[in-house]
N, C-alpha and C positions, 0 to 999 in steps of 0.2 A: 504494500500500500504506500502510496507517495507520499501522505503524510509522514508516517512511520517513516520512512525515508530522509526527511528534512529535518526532525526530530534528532533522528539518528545521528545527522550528520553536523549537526549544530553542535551535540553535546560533545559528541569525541574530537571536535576541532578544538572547544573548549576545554577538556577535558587534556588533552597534549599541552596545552600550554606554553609551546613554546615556539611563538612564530617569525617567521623572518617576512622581510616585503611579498616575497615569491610564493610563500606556504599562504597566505594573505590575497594575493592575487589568482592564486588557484581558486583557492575554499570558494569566492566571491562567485567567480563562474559557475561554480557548479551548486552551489546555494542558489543561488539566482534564477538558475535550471531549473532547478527543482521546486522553488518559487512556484514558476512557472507551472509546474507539473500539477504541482496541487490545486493550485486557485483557475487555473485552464486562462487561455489566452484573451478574457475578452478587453475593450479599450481601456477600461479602468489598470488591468492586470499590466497591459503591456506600455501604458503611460508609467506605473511603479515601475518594473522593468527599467525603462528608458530614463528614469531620475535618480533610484536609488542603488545602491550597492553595500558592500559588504567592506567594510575598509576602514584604514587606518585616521581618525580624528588627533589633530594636533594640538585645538585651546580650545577642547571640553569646556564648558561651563560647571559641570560638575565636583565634584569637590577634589578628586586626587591630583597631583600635580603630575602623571604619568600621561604619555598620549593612550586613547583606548583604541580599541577595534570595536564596530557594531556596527547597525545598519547605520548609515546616513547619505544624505542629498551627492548624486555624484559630482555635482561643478560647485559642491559648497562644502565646508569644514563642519557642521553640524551636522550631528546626531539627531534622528529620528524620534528617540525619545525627548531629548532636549525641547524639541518643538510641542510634545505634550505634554510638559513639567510645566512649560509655560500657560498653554492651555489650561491647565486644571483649572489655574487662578483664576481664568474669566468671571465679572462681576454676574452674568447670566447667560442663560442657555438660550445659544444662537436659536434663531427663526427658522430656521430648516432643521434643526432637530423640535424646535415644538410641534411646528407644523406637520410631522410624523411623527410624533408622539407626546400629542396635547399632554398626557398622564404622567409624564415624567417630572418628576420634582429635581429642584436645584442639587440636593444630597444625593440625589441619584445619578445623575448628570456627572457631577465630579468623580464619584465612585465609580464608573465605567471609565471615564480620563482616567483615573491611577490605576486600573488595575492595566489598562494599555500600556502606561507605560513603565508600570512594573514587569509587564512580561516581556518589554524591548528591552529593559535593563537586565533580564537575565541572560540575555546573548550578547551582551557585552562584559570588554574586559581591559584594565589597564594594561598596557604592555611596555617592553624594550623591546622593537624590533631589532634583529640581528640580520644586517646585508639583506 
């Protein structure tokens, strides 16, 4: 199953712990593949595709002073999650989420923001790249 697949392949890149640019530039392609595998190609899938990747951030906003690797923006130095940390904060819940889900309260709202981007902060990780 391609999930199980992605799964799979997230934890033991994490799990080795020890990346250089190259082992980095690998993982990207074939996570990104795989991506693809699971969510199927439609416009939304293959606009992520064409913005995001798998790679090295240099001035994290977040707290450690190490560069990390995670998902983020390809032609930008941010993190994926970063952009939802920020989010959470929002004073209210934009118009196109009420508008498809009149029912949703503020505490709810936020509470899907953090759990997003707690599960983006588990496939990230500080590093020393080596060559």
């Amino acid at each position: 199953m391609a999930i199980t697949r992605f799964l799979d392949n997230m934890v033991n890149f994490l799990d080795k712990g020890n990346y250089s640019t190259k082992s980095v530039d690998k993982f990207n392609k074939k996570i990104m593949r795989l991506f693809l595998d699971v969510c199927s190609e439609t416009e939304g899938n293959l606009n992520c595709f064409e913005h995001v990747e798998y790679s090295k951030v240099s001035n994290s906003f977040s707290r450690g002073k190490l560069p990390k690797i995670g998902f983020k923006l390809k032609e930008e130095d941010i993190l994926i999650s970063e952009i939802l940390k920020i989010m959470e904060n929002m004073e209210e819940i934009p118009n196109e989420v009420k508008v498809y889900y009149p029912e949703i309260t503020y505490a709810e709202f936020r509470a899907a923001l953090r759990m997003a981007t707690i599960l983006l902060t588990l496939y990230e990780d500080e590093i020393k790249i080596a060559g």
